[in-house]
N, C-alpha and C positions, 0 to 999 in steps of 0.2 A: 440937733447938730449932727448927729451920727446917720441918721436918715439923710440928709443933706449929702453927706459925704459919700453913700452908698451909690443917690442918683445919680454925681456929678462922675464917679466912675464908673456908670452903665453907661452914661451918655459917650465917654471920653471912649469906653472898648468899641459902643456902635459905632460912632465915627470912625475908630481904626479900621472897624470891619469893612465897613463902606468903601471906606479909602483901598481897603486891601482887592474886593472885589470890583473897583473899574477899572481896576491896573489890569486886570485878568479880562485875557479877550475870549467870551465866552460870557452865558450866562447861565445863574445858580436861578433854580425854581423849586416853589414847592406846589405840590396836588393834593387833594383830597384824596380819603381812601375810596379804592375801588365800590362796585365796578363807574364812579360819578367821575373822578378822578381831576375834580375843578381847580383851576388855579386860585390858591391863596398869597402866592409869595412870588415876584420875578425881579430881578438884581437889575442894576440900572445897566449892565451891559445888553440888555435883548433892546436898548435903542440901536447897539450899533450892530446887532446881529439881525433882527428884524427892522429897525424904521420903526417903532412903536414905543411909546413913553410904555412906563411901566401902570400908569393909568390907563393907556389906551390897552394894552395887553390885559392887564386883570377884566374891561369892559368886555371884550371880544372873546376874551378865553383862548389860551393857549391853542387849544388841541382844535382852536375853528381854523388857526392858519397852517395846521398843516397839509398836505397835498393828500385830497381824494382820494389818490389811491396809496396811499401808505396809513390812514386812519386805522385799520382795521390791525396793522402790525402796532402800532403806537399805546391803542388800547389795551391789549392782551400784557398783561404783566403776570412772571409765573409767583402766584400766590403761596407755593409752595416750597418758595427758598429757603433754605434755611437761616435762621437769624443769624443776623453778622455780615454774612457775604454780599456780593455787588451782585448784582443781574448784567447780565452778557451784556455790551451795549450796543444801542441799536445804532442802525443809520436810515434817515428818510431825510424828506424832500422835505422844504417849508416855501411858504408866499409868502414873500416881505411886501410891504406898505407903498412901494414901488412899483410892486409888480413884477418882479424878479425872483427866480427860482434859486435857493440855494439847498446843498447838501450840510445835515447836520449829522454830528456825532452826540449821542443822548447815553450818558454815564448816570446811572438812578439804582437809587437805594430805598427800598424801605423800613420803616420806621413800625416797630410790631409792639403791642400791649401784654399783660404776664400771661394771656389766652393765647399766644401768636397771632393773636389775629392785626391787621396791618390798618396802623394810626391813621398814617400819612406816606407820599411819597416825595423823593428829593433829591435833586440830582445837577448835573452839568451839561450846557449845552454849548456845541463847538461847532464854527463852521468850517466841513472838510470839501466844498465845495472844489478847490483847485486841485485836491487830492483826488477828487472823485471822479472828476472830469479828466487828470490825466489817468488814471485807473481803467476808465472807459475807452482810451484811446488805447491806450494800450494792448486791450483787450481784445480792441476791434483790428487791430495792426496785428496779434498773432494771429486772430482768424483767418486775417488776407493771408497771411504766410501761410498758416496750413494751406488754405487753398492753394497757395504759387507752389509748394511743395507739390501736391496731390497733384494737379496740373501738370509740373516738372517731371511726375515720377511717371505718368500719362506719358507724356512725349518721350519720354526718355526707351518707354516699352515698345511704344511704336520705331522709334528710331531702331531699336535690338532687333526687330522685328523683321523690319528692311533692311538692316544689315542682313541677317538670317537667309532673306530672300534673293541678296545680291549676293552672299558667299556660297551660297548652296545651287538656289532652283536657276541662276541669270549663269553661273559659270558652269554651269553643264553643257549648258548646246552649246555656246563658246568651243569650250572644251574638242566638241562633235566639227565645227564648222574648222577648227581648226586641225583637226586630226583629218578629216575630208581633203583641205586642200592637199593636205602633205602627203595623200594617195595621187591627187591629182598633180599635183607638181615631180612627183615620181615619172609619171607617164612622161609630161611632155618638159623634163629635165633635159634632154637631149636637141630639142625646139625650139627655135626664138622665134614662134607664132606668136600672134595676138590673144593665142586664146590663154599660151603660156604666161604671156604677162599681164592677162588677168586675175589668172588664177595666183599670181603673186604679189597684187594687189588685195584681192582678198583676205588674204592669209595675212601679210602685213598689217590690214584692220583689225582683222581678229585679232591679233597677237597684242595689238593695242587696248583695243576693247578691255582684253581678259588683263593687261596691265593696269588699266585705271581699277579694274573690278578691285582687285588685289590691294590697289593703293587706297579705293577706298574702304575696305573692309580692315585696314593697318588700322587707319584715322577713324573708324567708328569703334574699332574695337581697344582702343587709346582712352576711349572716354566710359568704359565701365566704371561701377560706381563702386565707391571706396571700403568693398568688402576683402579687399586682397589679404592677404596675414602679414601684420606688420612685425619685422622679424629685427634685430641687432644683424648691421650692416656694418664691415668691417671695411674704413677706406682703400687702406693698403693694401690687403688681399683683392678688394674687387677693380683696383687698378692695376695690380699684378696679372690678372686675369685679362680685363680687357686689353695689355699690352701682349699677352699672350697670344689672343685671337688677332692682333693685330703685327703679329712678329713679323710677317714679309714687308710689310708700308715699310714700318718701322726700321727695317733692316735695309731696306732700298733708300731711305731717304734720310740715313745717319741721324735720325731723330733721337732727343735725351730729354730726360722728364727731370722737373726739379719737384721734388711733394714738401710742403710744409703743412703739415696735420699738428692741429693743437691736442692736447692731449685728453682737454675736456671733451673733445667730439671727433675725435680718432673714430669710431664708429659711435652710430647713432639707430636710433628705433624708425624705422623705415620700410617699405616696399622694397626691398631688393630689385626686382625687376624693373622697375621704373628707375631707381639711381641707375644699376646698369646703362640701362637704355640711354639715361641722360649723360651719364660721363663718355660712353662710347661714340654718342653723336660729335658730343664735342670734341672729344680725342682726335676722332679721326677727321673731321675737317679742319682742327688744326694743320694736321698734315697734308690730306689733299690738297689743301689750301697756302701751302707753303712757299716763302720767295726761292726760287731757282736759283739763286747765287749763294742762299745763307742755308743751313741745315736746321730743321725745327726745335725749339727749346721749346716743350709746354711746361710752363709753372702752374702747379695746383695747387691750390691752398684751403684748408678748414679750418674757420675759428667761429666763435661762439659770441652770438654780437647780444647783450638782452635774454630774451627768451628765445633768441632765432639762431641758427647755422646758416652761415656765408660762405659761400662756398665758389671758389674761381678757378677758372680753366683760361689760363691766357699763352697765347705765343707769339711769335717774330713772323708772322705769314706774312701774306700779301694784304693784309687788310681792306677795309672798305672805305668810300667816302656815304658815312650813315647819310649825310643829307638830301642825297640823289637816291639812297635807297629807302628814308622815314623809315615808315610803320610795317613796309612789304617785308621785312625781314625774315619773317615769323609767317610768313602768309603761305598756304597753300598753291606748290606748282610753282612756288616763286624762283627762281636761278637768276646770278647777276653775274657767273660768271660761265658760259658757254663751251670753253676750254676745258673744263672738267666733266667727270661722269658726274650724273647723279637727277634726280627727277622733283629737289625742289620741295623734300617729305622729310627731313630729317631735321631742320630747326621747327619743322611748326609741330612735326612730334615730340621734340621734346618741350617745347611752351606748353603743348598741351597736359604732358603726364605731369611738367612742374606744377601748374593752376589745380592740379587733379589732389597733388599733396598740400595744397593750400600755401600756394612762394609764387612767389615771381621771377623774372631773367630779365636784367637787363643786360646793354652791353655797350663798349666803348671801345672804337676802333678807328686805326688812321694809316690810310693807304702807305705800303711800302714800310710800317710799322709793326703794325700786329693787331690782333684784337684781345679782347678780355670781355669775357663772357662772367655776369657774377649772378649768382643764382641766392634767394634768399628763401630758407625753410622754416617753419615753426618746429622748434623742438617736442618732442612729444615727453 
């Protein structure tokens, strides 16, 4: 009776076991001891991890389905573990009964006698196949990067390079060709020859020539790369400043500034020179840009939207109709209004140094209204 009662609860635990290891995606095996390392033991989950009963598995042997070239890492097991601990667990390739390649994860233990020497082996097998695959994508996606970096930083030197060529070695004879005429326009200042008003067509070119040079060595040298010292930028004092350098506009065109600065981001960790650059641009073509009947208000404002400063620059000017002007706004040489000075370099300067601090600008504007420029920065 008592024997009876022993088997009927060995039988009752195997059952639980069994039951407990299909639920488990993954399968348990056991091996011989090295260096034969035969399958004695595989869980009925290596049908759904290989396609093979567990009679087809113990017939075939484990270690024949896995992939040629990771045999040789599968075999090596460090024999010198010490008892108790897990061996590192590997990962290789297996061929399943389909013909399909998957990646496994192998979590193995062995089992050691009162000599250390090792019984048996025994372990977990897991497929990381979707893991491993994005693994490898991913891996192959920084490589491109570094490459588009390397690449980038390639062109970026070249570009320095011709800037170098065009502010230096290109505006020297410039330089000559214009300082020549203005010998020769000396001489025949008192002349309205033909030859005089060549020579002040020439000069005219030149004067242009060495103006584009100029504008373009602004706009390459806008786009150095973000080693500047990023310093605590004080709103207040650097609109104080720029209203400074701008006292005459400002005094001629009864213009008033409204500032609402939040107090989280009253200043912020920044390039200095670049906000300059960019409140200044905007500053003053508010006013340039102002209706001749009404007197300039700019409102500026700073608050903390997220992890971002938002930042706006709006006033009562003449505003635009965006729709006739899209995407040219921001464009280089662009002008939409001809009545004013200016060459068409001061909004695409400043898009550029914003995208340089990693923000955006956009803007919203309506003729005879005003515009509102809002600029959006990561805080640092």
């Amino acid at each position: 009776m008592a024997q009876s009662v022993v088997e009927e609860d060995r039988k009752i635990n195997l059952t639980i076991s069994e039951g407990l290891l299909r639920n488990l995606h993954g399968m348990f095996y056991k091996l011989t001891s090295p260096p034969h390392l035969t399958l004695i033991y595989a869980s009925q989950g290596c049908l759904a991890l290989t396609g093979y009963t567990v009679e087809e598995l113990l017939d075939i042997d484990f270690i024949n389905i896995v992939h040629p070239e990771d045999k040789a890492a599968v075999l090596s097991i460090d024999t010198t573990q010490p008892f108790g601990q897990h061996s590192e667990p590997k990962e290789y390739r297996i061929l399943c009964k389909d013909g399909s390649v998957k990646w496994v994860k192998d979590v193995l233990n062995a089992t050691y006698d009162e000599r250390d020497a090792i019984l048996d082996v025994e372990g977990f097998v897991t497929d990381i196949t979707r893991e491993k695959v994005e693994h490898i994508a991913v891996k192959a996606l920084e490589k491109q990067h570094e490459g588009l970096i390397t690449e980038l930083n390639h062109k970026y030197n070249e570009l320095m390079q011709f800037n170098y060529i065009v502010s230096h070695n290109l505006r020297s004879p410039i330089a000559n060709i214009i300082g020549l005429t203005e010998i020769i326009k000396f001489h025949y200042q008192e002349q309205a020859s033909e030859t005089g008003e060549l020579v002040n067509f020439i000069a005219d070119a030149a004067q242009s020539i060495d103006t584009i040079i100029q504008d373009l060595n602004l706009v390459l040298s806008s786009r150095k790369p973000m080693n500047e010292k990023f310093e605590t930028v004080g709103f207040e004092d650097l609109i104080q400043s720029i209203k400074n350098n701008l006292k005459r506009q400002i005094k001629e065109s009864n213009a008033t500034f409204d500032l609402n600065l939040a107090p989280e981001v009253a200043s912020v960790k920044s390039i200095k020179s670049y906000i300059q650059s960019i409140l200044y641009n905007l500053i003053s073509n508010a006013i340039k840009y102002k209706n001749d009947d009404v007197a300039p208000i700019i409102n500026i404002t700073a608050q903390k939207q997220g992890e971002n400063l938002v930042l706006k620059v709006a006033d009562n000017g003449l505003g635009m109709d965006l729709k006739s002007v899209g995407d040219k706004l921001f464009g280089l040489y662009k002008k939409f209004n001809f009545d004013k000075e200016g060459r068409g370099l001061g909004l695409h300067m400043t898009k550029t140094q914003i995208e340089s601090l990693g923000g955006r600008i956009t803007v919203e504007s309506q003729v005879n209204v005003g515009t509102t420029f809002t600029i959006t920065l990561p805080l640092l």
